[in-house]
C-alpha positions as CSV (number, residue, x, y, z in Angstrom):
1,X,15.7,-16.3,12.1
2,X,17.0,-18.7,9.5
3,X,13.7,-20.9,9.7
4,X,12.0,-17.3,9.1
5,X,13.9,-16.6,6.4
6,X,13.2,-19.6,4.7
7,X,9.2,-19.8,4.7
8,X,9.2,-16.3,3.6
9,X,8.3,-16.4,0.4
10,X,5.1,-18.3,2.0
11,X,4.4,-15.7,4.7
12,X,4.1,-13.0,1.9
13,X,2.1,-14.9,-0.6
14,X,-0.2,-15.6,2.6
15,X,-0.1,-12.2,3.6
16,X,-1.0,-10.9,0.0
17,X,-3.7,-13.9,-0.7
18,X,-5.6,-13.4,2.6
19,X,-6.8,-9.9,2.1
20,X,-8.9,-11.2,-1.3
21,X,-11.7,-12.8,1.5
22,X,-12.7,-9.3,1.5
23,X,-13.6,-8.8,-2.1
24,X,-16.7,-9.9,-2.2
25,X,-18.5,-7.7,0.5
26,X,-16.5,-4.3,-0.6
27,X,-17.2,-5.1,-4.4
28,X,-21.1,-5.3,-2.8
29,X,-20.8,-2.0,-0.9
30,X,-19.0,-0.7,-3.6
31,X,-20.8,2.4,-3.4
32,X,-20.2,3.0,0.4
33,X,-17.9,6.2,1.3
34,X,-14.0,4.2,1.0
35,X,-15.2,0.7,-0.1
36,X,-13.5,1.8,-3.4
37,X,-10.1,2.7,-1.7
38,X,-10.5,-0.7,0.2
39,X,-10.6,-2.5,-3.1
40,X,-7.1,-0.8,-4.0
41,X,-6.5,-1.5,-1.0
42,X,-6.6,-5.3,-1.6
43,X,-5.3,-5.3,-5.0
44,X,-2.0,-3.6,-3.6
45,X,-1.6,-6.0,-0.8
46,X,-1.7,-9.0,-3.5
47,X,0.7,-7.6,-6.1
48,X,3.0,-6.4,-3.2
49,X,3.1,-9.9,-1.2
50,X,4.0,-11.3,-4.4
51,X,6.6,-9.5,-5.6
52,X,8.3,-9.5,-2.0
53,X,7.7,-13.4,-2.3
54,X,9.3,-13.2,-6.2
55,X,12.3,-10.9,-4.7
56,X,13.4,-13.1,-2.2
57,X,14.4,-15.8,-4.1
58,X,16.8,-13.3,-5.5
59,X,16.6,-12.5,-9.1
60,X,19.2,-10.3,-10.8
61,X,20.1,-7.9,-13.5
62,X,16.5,-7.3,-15.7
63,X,14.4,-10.2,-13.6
64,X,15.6,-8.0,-10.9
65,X,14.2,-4.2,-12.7
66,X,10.9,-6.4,-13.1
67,X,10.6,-7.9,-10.0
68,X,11.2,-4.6,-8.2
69,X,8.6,-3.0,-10.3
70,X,6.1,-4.9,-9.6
71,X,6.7,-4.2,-5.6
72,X,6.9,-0.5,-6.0
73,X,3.4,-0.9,-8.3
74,X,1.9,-2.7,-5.2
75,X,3.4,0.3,-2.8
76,X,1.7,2.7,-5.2
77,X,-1.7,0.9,-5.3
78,X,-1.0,0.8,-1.8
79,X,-1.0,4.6,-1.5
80,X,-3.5,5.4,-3.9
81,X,-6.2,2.8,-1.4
82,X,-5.2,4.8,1.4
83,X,-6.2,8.1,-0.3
84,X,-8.9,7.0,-1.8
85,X,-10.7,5.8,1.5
86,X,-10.0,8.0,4.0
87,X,-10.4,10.9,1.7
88,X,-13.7,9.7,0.2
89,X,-15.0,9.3,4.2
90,X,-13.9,12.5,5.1
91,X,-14.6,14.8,2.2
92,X,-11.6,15.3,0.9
93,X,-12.7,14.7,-2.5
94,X,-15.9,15.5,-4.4
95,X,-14.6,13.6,-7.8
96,X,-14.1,10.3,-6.6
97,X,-13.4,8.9,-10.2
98,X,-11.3,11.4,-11.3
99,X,-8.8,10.9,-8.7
100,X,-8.9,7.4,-9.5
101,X,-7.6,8.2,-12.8
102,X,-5.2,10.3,-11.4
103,X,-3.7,8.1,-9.5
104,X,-4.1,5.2,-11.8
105,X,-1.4,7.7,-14.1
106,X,0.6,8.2,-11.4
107,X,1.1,4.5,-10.6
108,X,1.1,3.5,-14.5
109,X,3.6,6.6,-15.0
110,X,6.4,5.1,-12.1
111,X,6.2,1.8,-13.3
112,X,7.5,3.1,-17.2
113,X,10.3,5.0,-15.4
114,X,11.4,1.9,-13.0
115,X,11.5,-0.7,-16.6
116,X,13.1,2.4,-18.6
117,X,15.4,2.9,-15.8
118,X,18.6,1.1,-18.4
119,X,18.0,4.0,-20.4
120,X,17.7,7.3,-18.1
121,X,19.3,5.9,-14.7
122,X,16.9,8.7,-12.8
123,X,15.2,6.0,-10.3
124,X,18.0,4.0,-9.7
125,X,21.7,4.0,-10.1
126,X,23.3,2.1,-13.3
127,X,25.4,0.0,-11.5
128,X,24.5,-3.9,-12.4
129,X,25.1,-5.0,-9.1
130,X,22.8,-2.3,-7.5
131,X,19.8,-3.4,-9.4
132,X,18.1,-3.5,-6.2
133,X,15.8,-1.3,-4.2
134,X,18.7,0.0,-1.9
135,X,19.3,3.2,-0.6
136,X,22.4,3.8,-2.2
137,X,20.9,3.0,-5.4
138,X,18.2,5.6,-5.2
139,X,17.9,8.2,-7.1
140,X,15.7,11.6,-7.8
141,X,12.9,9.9,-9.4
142,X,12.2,7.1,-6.9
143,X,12.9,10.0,-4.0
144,X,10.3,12.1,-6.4
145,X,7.5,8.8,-6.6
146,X,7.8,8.0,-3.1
147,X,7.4,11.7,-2.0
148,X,4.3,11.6,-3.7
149,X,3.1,8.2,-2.3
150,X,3.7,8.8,0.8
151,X,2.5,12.6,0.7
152,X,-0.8,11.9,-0.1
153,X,-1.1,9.1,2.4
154,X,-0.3,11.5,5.1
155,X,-2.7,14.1,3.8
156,X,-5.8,11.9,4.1
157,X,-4.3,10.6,6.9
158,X,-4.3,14.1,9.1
159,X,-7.8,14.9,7.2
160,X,-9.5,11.8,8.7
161,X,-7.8,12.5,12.0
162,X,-9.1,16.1,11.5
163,X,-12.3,15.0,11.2
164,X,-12.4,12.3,14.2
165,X,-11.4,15.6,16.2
166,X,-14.4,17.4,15.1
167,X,-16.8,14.7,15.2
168,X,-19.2,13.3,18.3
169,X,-21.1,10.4,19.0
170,X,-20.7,7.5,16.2
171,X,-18.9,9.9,13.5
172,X,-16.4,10.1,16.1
173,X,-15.9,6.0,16.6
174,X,-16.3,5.3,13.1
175,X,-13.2,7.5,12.7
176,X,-11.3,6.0,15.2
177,X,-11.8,2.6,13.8
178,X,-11.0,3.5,10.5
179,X,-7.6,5.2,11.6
180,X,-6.9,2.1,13.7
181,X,-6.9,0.0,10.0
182,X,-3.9,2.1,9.2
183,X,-2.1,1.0,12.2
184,X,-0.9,-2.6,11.2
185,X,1.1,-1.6,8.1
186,X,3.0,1.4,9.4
187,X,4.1,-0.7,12.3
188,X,5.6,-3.9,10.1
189,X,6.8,-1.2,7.3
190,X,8.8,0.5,10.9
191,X,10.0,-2.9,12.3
192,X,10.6,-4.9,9.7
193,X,11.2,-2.7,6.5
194,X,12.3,0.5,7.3
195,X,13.6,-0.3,10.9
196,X,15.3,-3.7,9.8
197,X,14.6,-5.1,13.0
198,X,13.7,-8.8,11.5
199,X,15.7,-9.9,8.3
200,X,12.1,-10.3,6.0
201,X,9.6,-7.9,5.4
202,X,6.7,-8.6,7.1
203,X,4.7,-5.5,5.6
204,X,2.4,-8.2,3.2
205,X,0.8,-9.3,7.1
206,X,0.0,-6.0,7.7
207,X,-1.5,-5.4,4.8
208,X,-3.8,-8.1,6.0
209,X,-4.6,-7.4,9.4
210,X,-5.4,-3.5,8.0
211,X,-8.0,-5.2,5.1
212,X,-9.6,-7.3,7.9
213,X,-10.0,-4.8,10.5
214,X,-11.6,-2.2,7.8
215,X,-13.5,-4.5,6.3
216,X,-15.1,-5.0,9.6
217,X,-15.3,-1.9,10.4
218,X,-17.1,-0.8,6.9
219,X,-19.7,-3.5,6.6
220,X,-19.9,-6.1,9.5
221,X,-20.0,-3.2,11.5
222,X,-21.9,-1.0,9.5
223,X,-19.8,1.4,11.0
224,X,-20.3,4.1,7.8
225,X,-24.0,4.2,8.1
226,X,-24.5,7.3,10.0
């Protein structure tokens, strides 16, 4: 665990760089249903594997406000990807742009609150020594931002498995495939964030393996041409 421990600022810089392979061929299919949500996508994989990789060498007092404001602007990029491309493929939403915006606000709008936290102490408590992300330093804006993040994830989440349950034939696969792109991050966010099973957060490698295995599934695969 130690040795594991040690590398990790390398396995989430890794984990954050790898998913920019993929730029090029979604920045090309830009126009695709989700290829926009997978650029987000990518974007919050970086900024989050680096300020994991930044965290971990243990910064405190304002480094530590700025550090954990960057990793809660990759978690909300994060969300935002995931809305944008499953609810883009499924119909969801018409206005593509303007929830883009929307969410670009949203994102913007936590990030003020986490570096204005010294002055309002609504996302986190003012203790110095809690500076942190903990959960006894959490307070009713981060449980407000997080709702939201995670809300939305699970509504596009249940409309794309909504409309894999309608669906036949290649509609149906294509679906399947791009549900099984969400699969890598919840289960490193369970084990090793949430679920503390390993002493590092892997969540930057599953940010990875999701890019790689939509990325496939969008345009190796072809899989959106219906």
């Amino acid at each position: 665990m130690s040795l594991l421990v040690n590398i990790y600022p390398l396995i989430a810089v890794v984990g954050g760089v790898l998913p920019l392979v993929f730029v090029r061929p979604a920045w090309r299919n830009r126009d695709k249903p989700g290829a926009v949500g997978l650029l987000v996508l990518i974007a919050a994989a970086l900024v989050y594997g680096v300020g994991l990789a930044i965290r971990s060498f243990g910064p405190t007092g304002t480094e530590l406000l700025l550090v954990q404001a960057i990793v809660m602007f990759g978690s909300g990029l994060g969300a935002m990807g995931w809305f944008l491309m499953y609810a883009e493929y499924t119909g969801l939403i018409s206005a593509k742009r303007r929830a883009f915006y929307a969410f670009s606000g949203f994102v913007i709008a936590m990030v003020v609150v986490i570096l204005t936290n010294p002055w309002h102490h609504s996302f986190y408590d003012p203790i110095p020594e809690l500076a942190g992300d903990t959960a006894e330093n959490r307070r009713v804006l981060f449980w407000l931002f997080t709702g939201v993040m995670y809300g939305s994830v699970v509504v596009a989440t249940v409309s794309m498995i909504a409309d894999a349950l309608r669906s036949r034939g290649i509609r149906r696969r294509q679906g399947i495939y791009m549900l099984a792109g969400g699969v890598p991050p919840v289960v490193f966010i369970s084990a090793t964030g949430t679920g503390s099973v390993l002493p590092v957060d892997l969540t930057p490698v599953g940010f990875a393996v999701a890019t790689a295995i939509l990325s496939w599934a969008m345009f190796r695969a072809e899989l959106l041409e219906v």
